[in-house]
C-alpha positions in Angstrom: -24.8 -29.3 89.1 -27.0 -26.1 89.5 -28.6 -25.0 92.8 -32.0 -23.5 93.0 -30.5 -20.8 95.2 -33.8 -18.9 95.7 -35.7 -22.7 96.8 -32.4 -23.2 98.9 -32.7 -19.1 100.1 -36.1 -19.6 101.3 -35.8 -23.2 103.3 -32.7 -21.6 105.3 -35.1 -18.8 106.7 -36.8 -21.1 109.0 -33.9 -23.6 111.0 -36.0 -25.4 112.5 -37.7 -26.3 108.9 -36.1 -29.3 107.2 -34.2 -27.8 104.3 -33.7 -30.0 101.2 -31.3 -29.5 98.7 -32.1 -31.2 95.4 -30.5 -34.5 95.9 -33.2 -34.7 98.9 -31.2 -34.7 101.6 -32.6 -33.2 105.3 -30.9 -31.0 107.0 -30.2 -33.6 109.8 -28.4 -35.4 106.5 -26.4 -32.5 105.9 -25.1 -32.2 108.7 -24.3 -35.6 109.7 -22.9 -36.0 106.2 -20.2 -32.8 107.1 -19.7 -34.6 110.6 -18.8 -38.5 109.0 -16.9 -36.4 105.9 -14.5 -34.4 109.0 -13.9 -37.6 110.7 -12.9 -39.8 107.7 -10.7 -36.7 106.4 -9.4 -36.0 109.8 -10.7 -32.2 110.0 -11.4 -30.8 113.1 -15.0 -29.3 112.9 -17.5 -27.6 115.1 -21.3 -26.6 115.0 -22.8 -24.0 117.9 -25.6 -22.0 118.3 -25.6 -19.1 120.2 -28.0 -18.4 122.9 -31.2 -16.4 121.4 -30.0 -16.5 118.2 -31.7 -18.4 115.3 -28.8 -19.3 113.1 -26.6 -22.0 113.5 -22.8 -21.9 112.7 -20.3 -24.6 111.0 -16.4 -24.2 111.1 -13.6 -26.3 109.2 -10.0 -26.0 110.3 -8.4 -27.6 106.8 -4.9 -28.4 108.6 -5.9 -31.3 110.3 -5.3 -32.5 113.9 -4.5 -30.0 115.8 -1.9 -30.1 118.9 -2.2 -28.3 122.1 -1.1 -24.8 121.9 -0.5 -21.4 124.0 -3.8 -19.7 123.5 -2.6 -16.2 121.7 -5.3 -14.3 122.1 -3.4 -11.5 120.0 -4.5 -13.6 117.4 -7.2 -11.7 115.9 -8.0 -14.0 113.0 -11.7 -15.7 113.5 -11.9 -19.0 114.9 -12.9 -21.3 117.8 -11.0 -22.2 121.2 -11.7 -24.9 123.0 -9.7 -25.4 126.6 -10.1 -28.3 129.2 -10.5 -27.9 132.6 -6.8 -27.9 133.7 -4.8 -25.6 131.3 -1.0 -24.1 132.9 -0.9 -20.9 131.3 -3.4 -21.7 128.9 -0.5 -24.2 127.1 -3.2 -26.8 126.2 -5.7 -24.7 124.2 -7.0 -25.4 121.0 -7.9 -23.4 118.5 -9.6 -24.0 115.0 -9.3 -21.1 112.6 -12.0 -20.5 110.1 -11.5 -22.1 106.5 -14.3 -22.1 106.0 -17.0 -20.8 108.5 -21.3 -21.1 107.0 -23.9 -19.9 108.7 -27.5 -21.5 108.1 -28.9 -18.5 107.1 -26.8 -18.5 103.8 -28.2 -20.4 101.1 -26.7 -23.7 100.9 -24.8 -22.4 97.4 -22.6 -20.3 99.8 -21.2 -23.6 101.7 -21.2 -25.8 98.5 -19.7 -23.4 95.8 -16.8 -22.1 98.7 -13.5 -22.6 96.6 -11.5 -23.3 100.1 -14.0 -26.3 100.4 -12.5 -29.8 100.0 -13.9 -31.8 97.3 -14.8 -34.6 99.5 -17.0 -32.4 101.3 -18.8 -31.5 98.0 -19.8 -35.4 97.3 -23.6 -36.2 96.2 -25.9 -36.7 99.5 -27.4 -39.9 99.0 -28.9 -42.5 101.5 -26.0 -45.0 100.8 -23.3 -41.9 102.2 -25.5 -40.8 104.5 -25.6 -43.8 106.9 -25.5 -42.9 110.8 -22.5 -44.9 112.5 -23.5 -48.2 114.6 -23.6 -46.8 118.6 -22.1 -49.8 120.5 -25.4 -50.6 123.5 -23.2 -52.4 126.4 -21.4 -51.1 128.8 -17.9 -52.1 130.1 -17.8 -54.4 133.6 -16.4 -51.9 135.3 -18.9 -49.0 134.6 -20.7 -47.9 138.1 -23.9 -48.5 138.5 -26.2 -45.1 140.0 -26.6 -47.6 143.8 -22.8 -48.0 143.0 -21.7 -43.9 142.5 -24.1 -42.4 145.0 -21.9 -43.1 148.2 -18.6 -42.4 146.1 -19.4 -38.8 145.4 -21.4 -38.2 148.9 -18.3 -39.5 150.6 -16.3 -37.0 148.5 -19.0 -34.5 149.5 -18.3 -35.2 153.3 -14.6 -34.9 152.7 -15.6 -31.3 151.2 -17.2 -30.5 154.4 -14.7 -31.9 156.3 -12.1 -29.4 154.5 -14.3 -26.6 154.6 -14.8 -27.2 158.4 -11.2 -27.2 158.8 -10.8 -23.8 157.0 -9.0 -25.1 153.8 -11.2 -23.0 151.9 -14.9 -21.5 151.7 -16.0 -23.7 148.8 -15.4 -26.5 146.6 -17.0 -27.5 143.2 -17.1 -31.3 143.0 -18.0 -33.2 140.0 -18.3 -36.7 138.6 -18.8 -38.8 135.4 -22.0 -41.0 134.4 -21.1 -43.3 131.9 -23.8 -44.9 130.3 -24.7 -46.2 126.6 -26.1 -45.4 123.5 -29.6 -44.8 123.6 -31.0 -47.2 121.3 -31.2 -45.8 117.7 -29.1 -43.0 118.8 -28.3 -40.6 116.3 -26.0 -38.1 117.2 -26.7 -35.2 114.6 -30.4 -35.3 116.0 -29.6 -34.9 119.5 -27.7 -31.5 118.0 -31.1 -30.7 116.9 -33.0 -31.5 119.9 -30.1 -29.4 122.4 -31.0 -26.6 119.9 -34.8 -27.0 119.9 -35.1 -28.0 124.0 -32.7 -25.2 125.3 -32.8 -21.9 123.4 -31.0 -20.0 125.8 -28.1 -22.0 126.2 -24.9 -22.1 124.0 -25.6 -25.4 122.1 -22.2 -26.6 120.6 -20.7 -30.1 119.2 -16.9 -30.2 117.8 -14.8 -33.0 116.7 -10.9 -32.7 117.0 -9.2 -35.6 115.3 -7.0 -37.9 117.8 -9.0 -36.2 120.6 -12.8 -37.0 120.0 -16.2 -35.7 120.2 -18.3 -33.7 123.0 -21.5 -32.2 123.0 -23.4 -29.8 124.9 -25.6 -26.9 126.0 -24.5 -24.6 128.6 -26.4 -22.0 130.3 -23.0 -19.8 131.7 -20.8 -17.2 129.6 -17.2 -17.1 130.8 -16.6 -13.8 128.8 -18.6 -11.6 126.1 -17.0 -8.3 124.0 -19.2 -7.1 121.7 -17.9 -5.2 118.4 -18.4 -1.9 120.7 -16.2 -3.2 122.5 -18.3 -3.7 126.0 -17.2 -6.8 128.1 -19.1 -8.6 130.2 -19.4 -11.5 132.2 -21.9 -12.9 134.6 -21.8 -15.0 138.5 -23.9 -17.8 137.4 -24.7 -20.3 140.9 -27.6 -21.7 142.9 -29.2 -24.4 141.8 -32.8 -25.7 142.1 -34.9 -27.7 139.3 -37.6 -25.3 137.3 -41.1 -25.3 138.3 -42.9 -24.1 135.0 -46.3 -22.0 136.1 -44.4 -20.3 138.9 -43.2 -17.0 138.2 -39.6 -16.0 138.9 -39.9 -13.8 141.2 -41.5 -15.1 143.7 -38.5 -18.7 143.5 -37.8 -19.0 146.9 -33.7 -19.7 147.4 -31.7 -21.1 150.0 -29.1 -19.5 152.2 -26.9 -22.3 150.8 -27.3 -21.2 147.1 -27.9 -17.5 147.8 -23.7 -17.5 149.9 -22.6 -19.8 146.7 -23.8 -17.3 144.3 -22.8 -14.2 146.3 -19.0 -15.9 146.3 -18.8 -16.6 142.9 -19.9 -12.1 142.3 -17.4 -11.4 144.7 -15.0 -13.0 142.8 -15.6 -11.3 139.9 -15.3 -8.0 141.4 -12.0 -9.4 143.5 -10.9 -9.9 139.8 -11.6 -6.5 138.8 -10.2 -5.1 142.2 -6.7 -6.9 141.0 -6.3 -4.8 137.5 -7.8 -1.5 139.3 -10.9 -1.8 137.4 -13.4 0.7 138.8 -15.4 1.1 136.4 -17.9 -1.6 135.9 -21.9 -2.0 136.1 -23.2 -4.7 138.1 -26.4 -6.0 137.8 -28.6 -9.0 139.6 -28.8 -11.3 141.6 -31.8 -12.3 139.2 -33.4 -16.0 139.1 -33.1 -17.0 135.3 -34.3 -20.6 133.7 -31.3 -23.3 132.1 -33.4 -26.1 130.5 -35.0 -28.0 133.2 -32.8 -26.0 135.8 -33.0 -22.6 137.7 -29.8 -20.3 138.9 -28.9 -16.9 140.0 -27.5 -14.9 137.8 -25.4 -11.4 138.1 -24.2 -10.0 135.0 -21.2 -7.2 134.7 -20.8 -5.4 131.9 -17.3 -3.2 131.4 -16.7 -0.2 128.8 -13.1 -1.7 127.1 -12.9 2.2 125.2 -14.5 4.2 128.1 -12.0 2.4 130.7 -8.9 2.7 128.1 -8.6 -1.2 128.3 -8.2 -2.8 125.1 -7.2 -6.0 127.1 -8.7 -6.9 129.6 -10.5 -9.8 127.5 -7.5 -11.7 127.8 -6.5 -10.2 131.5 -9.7 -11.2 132.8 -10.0 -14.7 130.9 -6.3 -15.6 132.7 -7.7 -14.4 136.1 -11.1 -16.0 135.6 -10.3 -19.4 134.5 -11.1 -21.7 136.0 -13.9 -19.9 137.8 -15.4 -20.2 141.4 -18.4 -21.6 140.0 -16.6 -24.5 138.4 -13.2 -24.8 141.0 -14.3 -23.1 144.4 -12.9 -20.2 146.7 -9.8 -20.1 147.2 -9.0 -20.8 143.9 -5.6 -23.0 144.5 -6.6 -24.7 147.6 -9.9 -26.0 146.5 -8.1 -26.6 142.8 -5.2 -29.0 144.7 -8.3 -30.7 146.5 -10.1 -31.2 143.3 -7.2 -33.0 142.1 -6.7 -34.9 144.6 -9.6 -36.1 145.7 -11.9 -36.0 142.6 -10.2 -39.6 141.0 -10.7 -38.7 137.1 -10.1 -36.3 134.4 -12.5 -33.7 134.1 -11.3 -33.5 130.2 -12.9 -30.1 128.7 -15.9 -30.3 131.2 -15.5 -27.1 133.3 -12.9 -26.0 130.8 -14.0 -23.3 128.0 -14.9 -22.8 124.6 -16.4 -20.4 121.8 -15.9 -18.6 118.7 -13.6 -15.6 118.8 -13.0 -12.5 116.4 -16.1 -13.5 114.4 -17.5 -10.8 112.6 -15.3 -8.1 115.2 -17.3 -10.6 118.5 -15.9 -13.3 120.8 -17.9 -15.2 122.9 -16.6 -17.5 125.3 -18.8 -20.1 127.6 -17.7 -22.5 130.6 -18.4 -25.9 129.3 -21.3 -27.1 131.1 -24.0 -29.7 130.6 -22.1 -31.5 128.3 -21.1 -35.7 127.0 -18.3 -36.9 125.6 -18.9 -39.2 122.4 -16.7 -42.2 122.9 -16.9 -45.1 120.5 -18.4 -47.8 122.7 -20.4 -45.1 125.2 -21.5 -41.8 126.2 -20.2 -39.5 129.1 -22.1 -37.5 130.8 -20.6 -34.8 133.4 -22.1 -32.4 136.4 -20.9 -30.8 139.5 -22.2 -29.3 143.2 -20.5 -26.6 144.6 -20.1 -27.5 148.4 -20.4 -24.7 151.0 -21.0 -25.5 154.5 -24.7 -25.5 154.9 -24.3 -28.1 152.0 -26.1 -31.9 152.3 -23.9 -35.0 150.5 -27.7 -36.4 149.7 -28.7 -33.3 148.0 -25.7 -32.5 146.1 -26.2 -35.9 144.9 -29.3 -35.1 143.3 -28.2 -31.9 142.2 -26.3 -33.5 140.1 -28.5 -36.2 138.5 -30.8 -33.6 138.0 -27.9 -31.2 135.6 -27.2 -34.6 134.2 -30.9 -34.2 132.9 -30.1 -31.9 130.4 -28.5 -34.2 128.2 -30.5 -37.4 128.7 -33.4 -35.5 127.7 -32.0 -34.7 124.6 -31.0 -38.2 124.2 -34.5 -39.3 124.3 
């Protein structure tokens, strides 16, 4: 078959374009058609975006399932990671390595002429392979309705308070799981799409692990950035209060409650840096910034690796930042132990982290938040509150329902 590679070219300059290869398949066929061919072949895959950026990204890992492994971040061949929440001495990461790796601003002949490519990723798009799977629109008996999971998580919010009034810890970040189900006519490759189009700022990503299933997401916080300069950087991302479009930021009035959750979250950053001796860091914010329908405060530090003779502290400061304040609370270990115990479910990869690393001399790491799990039968959604003392169980409630927000609108 012969590609019109300039037609092809041309159609990729634009992502949000459809792009049509000759057989006359969309883009949103393309790459549902990569997404069904993975899961039939058992090839873990991922699609992300970065924040800003106007290309789009596809990885193959040709080995197959992967197992848990300890995360090696000596490893300098380009990949993705992809931790959950609870991971011991990072024992349970994951990491795909690039087989093959497109970008959408190649012409479609780069992904389809790739020798490495499996030929059952090179089959004819047509509508009869390109079906979207049949979303299952029930839920299971036991699924808790919204007048059902209020109470449950404001009572876990009091028990918070309760701890926090007993001086167990400062703060504690809380979350729980809405299960709900397919939309109808839900197709999952367009919801991609609409994460990518509705939030440009955010890290949009979906991935598919064989044995281990399918999330999706778009979130608003880096965990760790190092340029090919080699600057680090990371930011305090906390406070939370919906967006009011027409007002500008500066003038967004905050809470003492939000303003003391974000100031802990920056002090323990700089608490990190204090640990290694790290003097040598710029430091800049609070600043009010938009995530989707949401608004935080944001402080961003930003490290010289070269200047500070510190080739790595990317993987010192990823072991004494994960999991993060924002995500876990302050102290770390006592507000972790209550999370376990008191939480009653898996948080999975929510609050965990994930992101491509040592591609093209730059890793990128993001905390996984406002994201869903893709189950057979149902979606997931997940969202948390960090509770301080000057927090409300009511309002935390709603905090939440609102980050949950993020993905139902894209579900729409």
């Amino acid at each position: 078959m012969e590609f019109d590679t300039c037609m092809l070219q041309n159609l990729l300059q634009n992502p949000a374009r459809l792009a049509t290869k000759p057989e006359g398949a969309t883009q949103s066929g393309w790459l549902w058609h990569i997404w069904q061919t993975s899961q039939a072949q058992d090839v873990p895959l991922v699609f992300w975006r970065l924040p800003l950026a106007q290309e789009w990204h596809v990885l193959l890992d040709l080995r197959g399932p992967r197992m848990p492994q300890t995360l090696d971040w000596d490893d300098t061949r380009p990949g993705f990671l992809i931790s959950p929440f609870l991971n011991p001495a990072f024992q349970k990461s994951y990491r795909l390595q690039a087989d093959v790796h497109y970008t959408s601003s190649q012409p479609w002949a780069a992904w389809w002429e790739n020798p490495a490519l499996p030929p059952a990723f090179k089959k004819t798009l047509s509508p009869a392979n390109l079906a979207e799977q049949k979303w299952a629109h029930s839920l299971a008996p036991n699924f808790l309705t919204a007048t059902q999971a209020q109470p449950i998580y404001q009572q876990l919010v009091q028990k918070g308070l309760d701890a926090i009034a007993e001086g167990q810890f400062q703060k504690v970040v809380l979350s729980r799981r809405k299960d709900l189900p397919y939309p109808d006519g839900f197709q999952a490759v367009h919801t991609f799409e609409n994460l990518m189009q509705r939030y440009p700022a955010a890290f949009c990503y979906w991935f598919y692990l064989p044995g281990v299933g399918s999330w999706m997401g778009a979130t608003p916080e880096t965990l760790l950035h190092i340029n090919p300069e080699q600057i680090f950087s990371t930011v305090a991302l906390a406070g939370t209060q919906p967006y009011q479009p027409g007002l500008p930021l500066k003038e967004v009035a905050w809470r003492q409650k939000e303003i003391e959750e974000q100031a802990l979250v920056s002090r323990y950053i700089i608490n990190c840096f204090k640990k290694i001796r790290l003097r040598e860091f710029e430091e800049e914010g609070p600043k009010t910034v938009v995530a989707g329908n949401l608004m935080h405060l944001k402080t961003s530090f930003r490290v010289d690796m070269r200047a500070a003779n510190f080739a790595e502290l990317g993987r010192v400061m990823l072991e004494l930042l994960h999991p993060t304040s924002a995500v876990c609370g302050m102290p770390k270990m006592p507000a972790l132990d209550f999370i376990l115990r008191e939480e009653g479910y898996d948080r999975a990869f929510y609050s965990g982290f994930l992101g491509p690393v040592h591609i093209q001399d730059e890793s990128h790491l993001f905390v996984n938040l406002r994201c869903m799990q893709l189950h057979p039968a149902h979606l997931s959604l997940y969202a948390g509150a960090g509770i301080t003392e000057d927090s409300q169980p009511e309002k935390e409630w709603q905090e939440t329902e609102i980050k949950c927000r993020t993905m139902l609108d894209a579900l729409a």
